[in-house]
C-alpha positions as CSV (number, residue, x, y, z in Angstrom):
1,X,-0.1,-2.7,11.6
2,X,0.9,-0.7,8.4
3,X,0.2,-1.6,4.8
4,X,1.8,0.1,2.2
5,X,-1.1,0.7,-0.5
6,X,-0.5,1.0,-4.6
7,X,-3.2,2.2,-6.6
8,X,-2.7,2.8,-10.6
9,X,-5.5,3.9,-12.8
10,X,-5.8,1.6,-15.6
11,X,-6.4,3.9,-18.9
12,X,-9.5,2.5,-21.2
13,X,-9.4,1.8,-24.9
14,X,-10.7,4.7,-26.2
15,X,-9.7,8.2,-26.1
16,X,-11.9,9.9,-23.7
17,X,-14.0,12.8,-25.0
18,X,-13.3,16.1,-23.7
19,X,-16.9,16.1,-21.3
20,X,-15.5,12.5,-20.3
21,X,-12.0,14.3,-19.4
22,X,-13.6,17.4,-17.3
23,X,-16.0,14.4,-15.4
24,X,-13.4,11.7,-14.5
25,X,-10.9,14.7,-13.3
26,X,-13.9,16.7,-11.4
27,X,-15.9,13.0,-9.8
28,X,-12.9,10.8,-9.9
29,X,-9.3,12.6,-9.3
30,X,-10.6,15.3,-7.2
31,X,-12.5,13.5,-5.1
32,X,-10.2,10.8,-4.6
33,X,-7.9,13.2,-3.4
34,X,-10.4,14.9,-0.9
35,X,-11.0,11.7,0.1
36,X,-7.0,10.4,0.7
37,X,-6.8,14.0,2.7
38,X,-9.7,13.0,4.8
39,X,-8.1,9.8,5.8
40,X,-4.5,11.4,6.4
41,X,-6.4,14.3,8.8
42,X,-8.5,11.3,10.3
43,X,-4.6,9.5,10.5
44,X,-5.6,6.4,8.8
45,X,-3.3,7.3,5.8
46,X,0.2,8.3,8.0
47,X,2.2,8.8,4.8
48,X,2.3,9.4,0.8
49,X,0.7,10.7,-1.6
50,X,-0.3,10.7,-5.9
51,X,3.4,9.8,-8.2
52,X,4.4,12.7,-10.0
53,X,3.3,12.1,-13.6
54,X,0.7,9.2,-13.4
55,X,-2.5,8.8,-12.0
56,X,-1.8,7.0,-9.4
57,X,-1.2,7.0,-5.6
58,X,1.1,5.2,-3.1
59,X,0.5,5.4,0.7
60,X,0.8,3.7,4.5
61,X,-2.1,2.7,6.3
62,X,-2.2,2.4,9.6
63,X,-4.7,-0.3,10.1
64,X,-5.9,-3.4,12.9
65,X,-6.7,-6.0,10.2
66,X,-6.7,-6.7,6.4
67,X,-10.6,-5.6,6.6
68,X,-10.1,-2.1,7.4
69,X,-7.4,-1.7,4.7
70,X,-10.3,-2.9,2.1
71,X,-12.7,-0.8,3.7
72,X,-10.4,2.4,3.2
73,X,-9.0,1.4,-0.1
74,X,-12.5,0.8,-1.6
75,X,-13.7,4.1,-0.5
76,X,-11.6,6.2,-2.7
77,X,-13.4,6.9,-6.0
78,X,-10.2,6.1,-8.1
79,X,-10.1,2.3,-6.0
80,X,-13.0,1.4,-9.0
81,X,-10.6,2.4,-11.8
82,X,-7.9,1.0,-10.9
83,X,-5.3,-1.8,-9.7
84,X,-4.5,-1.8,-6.0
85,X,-2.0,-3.8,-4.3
86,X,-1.7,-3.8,-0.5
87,X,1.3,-5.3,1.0
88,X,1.2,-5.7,5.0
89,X,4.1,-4.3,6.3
90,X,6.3,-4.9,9.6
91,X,8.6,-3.1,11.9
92,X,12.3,-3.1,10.9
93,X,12.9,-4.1,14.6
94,X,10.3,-7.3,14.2
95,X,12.8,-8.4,11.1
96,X,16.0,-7.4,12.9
97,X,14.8,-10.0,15.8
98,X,13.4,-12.7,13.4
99,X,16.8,-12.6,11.6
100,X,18.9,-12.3,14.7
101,X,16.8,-16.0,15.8
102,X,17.7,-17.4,12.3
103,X,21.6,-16.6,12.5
104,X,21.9,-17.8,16.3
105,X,20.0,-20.9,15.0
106,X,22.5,-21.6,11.7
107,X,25.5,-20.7,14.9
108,X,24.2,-23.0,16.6
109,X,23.6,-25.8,14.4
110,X,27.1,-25.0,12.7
111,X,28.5,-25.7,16.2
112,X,26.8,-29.0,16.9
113,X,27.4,-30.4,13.2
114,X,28.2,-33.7,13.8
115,X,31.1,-35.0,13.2
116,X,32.1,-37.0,9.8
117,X,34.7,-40.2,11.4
């Protein structure tokens, strides 16, 4: 199953310090991307990548459960400075069938409507 993964850094209070600026960039934003190109070589991440301008990522995971998304979501160094939203995804072919059931249903109830004397 794929979930499409949204991670934004939330920015603290304070203006960092320039030592606080070289850490977080060196142990937080390079490793989180080391990390995110682990998991695309390894094929959990199939797609995405950091939004131009922020610090922030957005990505598909190819996952079997909810688990293994928290699992790989909690592993990136930035996951603990951040908001993440994960919404599970599904095939455009699993929507086109559930909404081709819900039109021949409305069809077929429009067709047996009973009758007002």
């Amino acid at each position: 199953m794929d979930f499409l993964v949204e991670i934004d850094h939330v920015k603290p209070g304070a203006t960092p310090t320039p030592e606080a600026g070289r850490a977080f960039i060196e142990f937080i934003i390079l490793s989180t991307l080391a990390r995110a190109e682990a998991l695309r070589a390894e094929k959990k991440i199939i797609a995405g990548g950091p939004v131009v301008g922020r610090i922030a990522l957005r990505f598909i995971i190819e996952a079997a459960s909810p688990q293994e998304v928290d699992r790989v979501v909690s592993s990136l160094p930035l996951w603990s400075l951040s908001e993440a939203r994960v919404t599970p995804l599904i095939a455009f072919t699993d929507r086109r069938d559930h909404v081709r059931a819900i039109l021949a249903t409305l069809k077929h109830n429009e067709l047996h409507k009973p009758t007002n004397p």
